[in-house]
C-alpha positions in Angstrom: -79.1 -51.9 5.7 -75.5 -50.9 6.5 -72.5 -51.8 5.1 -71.4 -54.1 7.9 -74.8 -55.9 7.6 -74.6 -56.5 4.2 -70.9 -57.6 4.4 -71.8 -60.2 6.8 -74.4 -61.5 4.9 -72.5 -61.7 1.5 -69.7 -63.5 3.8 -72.1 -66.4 5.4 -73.7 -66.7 1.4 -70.3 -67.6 0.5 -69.9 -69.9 3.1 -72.7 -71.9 2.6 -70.8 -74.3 -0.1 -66.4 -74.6 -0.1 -66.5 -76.5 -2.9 -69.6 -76.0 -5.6 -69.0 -78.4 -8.9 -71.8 -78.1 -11.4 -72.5 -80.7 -14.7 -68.6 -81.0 -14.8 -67.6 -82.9 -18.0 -64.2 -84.0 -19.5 -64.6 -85.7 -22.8 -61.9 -87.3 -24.7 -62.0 -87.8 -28.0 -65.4 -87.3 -30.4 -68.3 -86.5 -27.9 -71.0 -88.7 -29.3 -68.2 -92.0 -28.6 -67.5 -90.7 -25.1 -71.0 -89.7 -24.1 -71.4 -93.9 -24.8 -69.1 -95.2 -23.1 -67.5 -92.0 -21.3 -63.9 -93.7 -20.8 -61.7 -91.9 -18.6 -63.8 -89.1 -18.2 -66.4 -87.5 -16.6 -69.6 -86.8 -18.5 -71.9 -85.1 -15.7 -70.7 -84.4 -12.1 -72.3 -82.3 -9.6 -72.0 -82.0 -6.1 -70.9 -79.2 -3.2 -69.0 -79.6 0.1 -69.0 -77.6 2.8 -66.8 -76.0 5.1 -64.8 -78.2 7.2 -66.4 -81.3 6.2 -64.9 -84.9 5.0 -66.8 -85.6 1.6 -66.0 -89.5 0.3 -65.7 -89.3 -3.6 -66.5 -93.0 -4.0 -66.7 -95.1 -7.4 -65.3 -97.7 -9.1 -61.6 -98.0 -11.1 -62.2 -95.7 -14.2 -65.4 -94.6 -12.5 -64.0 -90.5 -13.0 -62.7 -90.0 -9.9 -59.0 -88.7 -10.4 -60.3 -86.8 -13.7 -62.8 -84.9 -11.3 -59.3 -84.2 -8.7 -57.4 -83.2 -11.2 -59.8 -80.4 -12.6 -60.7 -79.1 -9.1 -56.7 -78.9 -8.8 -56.7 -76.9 -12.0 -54.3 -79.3 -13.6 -57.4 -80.4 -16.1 -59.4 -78.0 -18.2 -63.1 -79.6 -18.1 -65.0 -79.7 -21.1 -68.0 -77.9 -19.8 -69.7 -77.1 -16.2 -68.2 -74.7 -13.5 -65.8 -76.0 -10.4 -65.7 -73.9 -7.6 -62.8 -73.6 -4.7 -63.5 -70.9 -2.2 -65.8 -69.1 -4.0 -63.4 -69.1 -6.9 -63.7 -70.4 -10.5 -61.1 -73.3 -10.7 -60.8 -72.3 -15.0 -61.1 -68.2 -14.7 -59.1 -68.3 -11.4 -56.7 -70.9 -11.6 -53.8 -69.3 -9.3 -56.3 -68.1 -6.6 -58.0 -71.6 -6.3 -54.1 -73.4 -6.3 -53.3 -71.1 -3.3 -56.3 -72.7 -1.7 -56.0 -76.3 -1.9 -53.8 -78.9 -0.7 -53.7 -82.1 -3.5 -52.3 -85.2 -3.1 -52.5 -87.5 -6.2 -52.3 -90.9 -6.2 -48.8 -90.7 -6.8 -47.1 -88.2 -3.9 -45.1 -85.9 -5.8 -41.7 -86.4 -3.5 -38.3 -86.1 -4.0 -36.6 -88.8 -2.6 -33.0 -87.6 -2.2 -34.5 -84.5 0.2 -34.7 -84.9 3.8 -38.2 -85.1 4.8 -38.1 -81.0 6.3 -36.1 -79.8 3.5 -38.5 -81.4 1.3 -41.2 -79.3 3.1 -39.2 -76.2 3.1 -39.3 -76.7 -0.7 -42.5 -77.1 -1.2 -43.3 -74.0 1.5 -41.5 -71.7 -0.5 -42.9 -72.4 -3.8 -46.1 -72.3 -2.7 -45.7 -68.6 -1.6 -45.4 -69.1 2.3 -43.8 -66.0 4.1 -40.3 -66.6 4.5 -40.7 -65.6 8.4 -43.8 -68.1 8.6 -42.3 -71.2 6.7 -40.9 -72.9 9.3 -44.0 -72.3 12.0 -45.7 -74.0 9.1 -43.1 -76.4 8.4 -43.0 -77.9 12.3 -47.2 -77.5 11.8 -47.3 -79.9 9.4 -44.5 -82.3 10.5 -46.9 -82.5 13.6 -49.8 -83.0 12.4 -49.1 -85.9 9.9 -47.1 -87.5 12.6 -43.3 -87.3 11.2 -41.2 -84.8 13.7 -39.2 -88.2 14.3 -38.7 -88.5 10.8 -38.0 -84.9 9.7 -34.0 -85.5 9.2 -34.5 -88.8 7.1 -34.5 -88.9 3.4 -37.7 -89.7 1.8 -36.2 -92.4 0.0 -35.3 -94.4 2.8 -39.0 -94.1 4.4 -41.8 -97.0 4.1 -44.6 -96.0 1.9 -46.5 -95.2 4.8 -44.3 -92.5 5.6 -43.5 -91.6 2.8 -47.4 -91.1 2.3 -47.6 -89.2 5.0 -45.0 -87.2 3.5 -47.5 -86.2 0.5 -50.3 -85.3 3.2 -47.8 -83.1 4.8 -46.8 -81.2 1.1 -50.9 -80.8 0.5 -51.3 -79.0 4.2 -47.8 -77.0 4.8 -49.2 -73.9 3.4 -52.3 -74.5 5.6 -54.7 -74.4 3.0 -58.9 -74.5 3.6 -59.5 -77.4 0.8 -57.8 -80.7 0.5 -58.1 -82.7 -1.9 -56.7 -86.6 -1.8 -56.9 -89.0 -4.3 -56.4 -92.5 -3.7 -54.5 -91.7 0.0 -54.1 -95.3 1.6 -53.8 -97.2 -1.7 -51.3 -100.0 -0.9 -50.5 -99.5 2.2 -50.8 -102.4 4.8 -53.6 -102.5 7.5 -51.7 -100.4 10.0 -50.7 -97.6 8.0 -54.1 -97.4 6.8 -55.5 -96.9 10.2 -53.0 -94.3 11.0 -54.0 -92.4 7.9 -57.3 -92.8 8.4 -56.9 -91.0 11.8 -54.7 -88.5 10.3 -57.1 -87.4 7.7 -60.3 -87.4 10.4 -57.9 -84.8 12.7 -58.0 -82.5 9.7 -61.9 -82.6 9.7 -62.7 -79.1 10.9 -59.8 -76.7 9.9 -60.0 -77.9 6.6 -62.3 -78.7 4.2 -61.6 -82.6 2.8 -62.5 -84.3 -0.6 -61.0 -88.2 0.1 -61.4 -90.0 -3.6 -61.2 -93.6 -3.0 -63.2 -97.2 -4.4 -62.4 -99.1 -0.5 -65.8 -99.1 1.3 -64.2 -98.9 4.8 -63.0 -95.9 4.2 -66.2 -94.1 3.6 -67.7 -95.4 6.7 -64.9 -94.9 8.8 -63.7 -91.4 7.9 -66.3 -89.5 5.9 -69.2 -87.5 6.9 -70.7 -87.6 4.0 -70.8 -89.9 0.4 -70.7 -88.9 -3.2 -71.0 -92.3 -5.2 -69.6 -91.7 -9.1 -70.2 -94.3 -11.8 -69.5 -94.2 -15.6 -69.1 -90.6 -15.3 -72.1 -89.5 -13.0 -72.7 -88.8 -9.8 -75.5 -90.9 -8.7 -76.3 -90.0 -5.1 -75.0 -87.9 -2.6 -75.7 -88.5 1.2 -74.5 -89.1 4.4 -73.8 -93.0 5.0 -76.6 -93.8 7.5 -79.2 -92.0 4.5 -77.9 -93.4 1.7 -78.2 -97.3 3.8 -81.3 -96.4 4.5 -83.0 -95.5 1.3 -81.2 -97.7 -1.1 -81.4 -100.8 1.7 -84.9 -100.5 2.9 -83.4 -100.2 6.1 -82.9 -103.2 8.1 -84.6 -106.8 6.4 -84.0 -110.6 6.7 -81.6 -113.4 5.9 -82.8 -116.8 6.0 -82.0 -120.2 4.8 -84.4 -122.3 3.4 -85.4 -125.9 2.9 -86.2 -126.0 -0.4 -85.4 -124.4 -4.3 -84.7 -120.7 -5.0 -87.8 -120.3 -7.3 -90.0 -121.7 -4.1 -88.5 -119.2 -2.1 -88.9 -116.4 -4.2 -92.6 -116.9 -4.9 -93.1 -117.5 -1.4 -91.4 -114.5 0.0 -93.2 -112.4 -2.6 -96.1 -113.1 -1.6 -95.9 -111.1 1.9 -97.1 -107.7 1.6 -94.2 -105.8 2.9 -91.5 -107.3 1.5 -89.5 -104.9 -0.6 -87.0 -107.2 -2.5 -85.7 -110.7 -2.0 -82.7 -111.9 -3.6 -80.4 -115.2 -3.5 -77.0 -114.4 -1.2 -74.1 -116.4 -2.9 -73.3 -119.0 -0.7 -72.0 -123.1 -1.3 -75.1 -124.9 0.2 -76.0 -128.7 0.4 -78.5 -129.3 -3.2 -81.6 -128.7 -2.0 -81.0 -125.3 0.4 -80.9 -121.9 -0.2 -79.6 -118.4 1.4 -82.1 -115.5 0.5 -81.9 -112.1 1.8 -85.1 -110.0 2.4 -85.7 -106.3 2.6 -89.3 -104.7 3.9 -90.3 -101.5 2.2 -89.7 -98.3 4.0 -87.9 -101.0 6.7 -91.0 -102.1 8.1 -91.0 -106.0 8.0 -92.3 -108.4 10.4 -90.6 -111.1 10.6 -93.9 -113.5 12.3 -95.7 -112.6 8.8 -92.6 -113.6 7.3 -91.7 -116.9 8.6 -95.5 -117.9 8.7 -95.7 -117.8 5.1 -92.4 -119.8 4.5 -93.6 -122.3 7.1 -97.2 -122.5 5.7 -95.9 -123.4 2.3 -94.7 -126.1 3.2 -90.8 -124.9 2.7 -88.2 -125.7 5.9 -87.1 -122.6 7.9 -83.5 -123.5 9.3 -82.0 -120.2 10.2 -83.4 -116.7 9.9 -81.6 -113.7 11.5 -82.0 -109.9 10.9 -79.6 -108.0 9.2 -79.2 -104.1 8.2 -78.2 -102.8 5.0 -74.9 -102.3 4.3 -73.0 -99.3 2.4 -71.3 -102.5 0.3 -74.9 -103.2 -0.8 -76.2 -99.4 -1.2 -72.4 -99.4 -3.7 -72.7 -102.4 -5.7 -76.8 -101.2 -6.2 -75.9 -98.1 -7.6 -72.8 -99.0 -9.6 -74.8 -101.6 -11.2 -77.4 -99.6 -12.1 -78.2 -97.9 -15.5 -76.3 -94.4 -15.0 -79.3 -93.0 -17.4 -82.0 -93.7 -14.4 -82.3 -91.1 -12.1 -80.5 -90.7 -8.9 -83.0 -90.7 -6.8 -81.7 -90.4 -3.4 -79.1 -87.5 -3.8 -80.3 -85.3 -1.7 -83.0 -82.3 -2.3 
């Protein structure tokens, strides 16, 4: 085998994964408290993106999420584990993985009293852009976040949406293949969401994207694939449409009922293919109840179903199919025991 050949090869091995994290832990304080309750840290995280693709980092508040941003970002030493950027060890290769990622905290790191190009200019040059390139990559970024009609204002008189779009623009300026953002549309109102939303899909491709956030529509709207932390763990990995489908049963039942919850419950057990049934909060009249069903595998017919709710005597006012939701595949898995297995990260 040549040289070339074997080039090529080692070049599409490295390509496979852009990002490769691996039992990542950060521990604070003595390890046997943390590995308890694991509070503001991460205790085992592992998961890989790859290239050009939008990977939502979903949990809960305290979940882990900004501890595992800020050690990919190299501004955290983990406790244990490897973090990979590029190929590159985050903890042995610190300034080689910085040069490769775009961050943008919760928090955009912005100086208000800059014009919004000077501010870019800054940031340009201090992250080691050629002098002749910094202001092709300057008038790149300004376009692509939206703000060449904003490049002469000063950050501090900009909305928070701009001024968000502001941070984007500082994580991509020196064009770099990974980007990671943490928290990016937190309190922003509906329509600046949507426009960041859109701005962070457009980077989908040229850049590979890590998007950290605990609001369910912006999995399923911008991300092509899930990463669901909880006290620490990652406890599935998958695109959307997989993860509904494994963790919901597919699609199932809802159905209201003349008649108690225990009734229901036996009843609706008793059908071979049901899965699960479970009471759906609701303020009903005494004597009625809302119950949601799920078929195993998603096979469920709903004749067998309402034949044995009818033949028991019980009332059968309303029955309607729904599918499962990412809302209900999140609150499954973040109630869950983190010790129990994840069993539908993929293989």
């Amino acid at each position: 085998m040549g040289n070339g050949q074997r080039t090529k090869m080692r070049s599409q091995r490295d390509e496979v994964s852009m990002i490769e994290v691996e039992h990542l832990s950060k521990l604070y304080g003595t390890a046997s408290a943390v590995r308890e309750t694991i509070p503001m840290g991460i205790a085992d995280v592992t998961f890989s993106v790859e290239p050009g693709e939008i990977l939502g980092f979903l949990g809960p508040n305290g979940a882990g999420k900004t501890t595992t941003m800020r050690i990919l970002s190299g501004y955290l030493p983990a406790t244990s584990g490897t973090a990979k950027v590029a190929g590159y060890e985050v903890h042995q290769n610190s300034m080689a993985v910085r040069s490769r990622i775009g961050y943008l905290p919760e928090t955009p790191p912005l100086y208000p009293d800059m014009t919004v190009e000077g501010f870019l200019h800054f940031v340009a040059r201090i992250k080691g852009v050629n002098a002749g390139d910094r202001a092709a990559k300057v008038k790149s970024a300004l376009v692509k976040t939206s703000l060449m009609d904003r490049r002469t204002s000063l950050i501090r008189k900009l909305s928070k949406g701009y001024r968000q779009r502001v941070g984007i623009a500082q994580a991509i300026v020196h064009d770099p293949p990974v980007i990671i953002l943490d928290e990016p549309t937190v309190g922003l109102d509906p329509r600046q969401i949507i426009e960041v939303r859109n701005l962070i899909k457009n980077l989908a491709g040229s850049h590979t994207v890590i998007l950290s956030t605990h609001i369910l529509p912006e999995v399923s709207m911008t991300c092509s694939r899930v990463a669901i932390i909880h006290q620490g763990r990652v406890v599935a990995t998958n695109t959307p449409e997989q993860l509904m489908a494994q963790r919901g049963g597919g699609s199932g039942y809802e159905l209201e009922i003349e008649g108690s919850w225990e009734d229901a419950q036996r009843v609706i057990q008793s059908v071979a293919e049901v899965q699960g049934v479970k009471s759906v909060a609701a303020e009903l009249p005494e004597g009625l109840c809302r119950v949601r069903v799920v078929g195993a595998e998603g096979e469920l017919s709903g004749r067998s179903l309402a034949g044995a709710i009818v033949g028991s005597g019980l009332g059968l006012l309303e029955m309607r199919r729904v599918q499962a939701s990412l809302e209900d595949v999140f609150l499954q898995l973040t109630m869950e025991d983190v010790t129990t297995d994840a069993a539908d990260s993929e293989t």
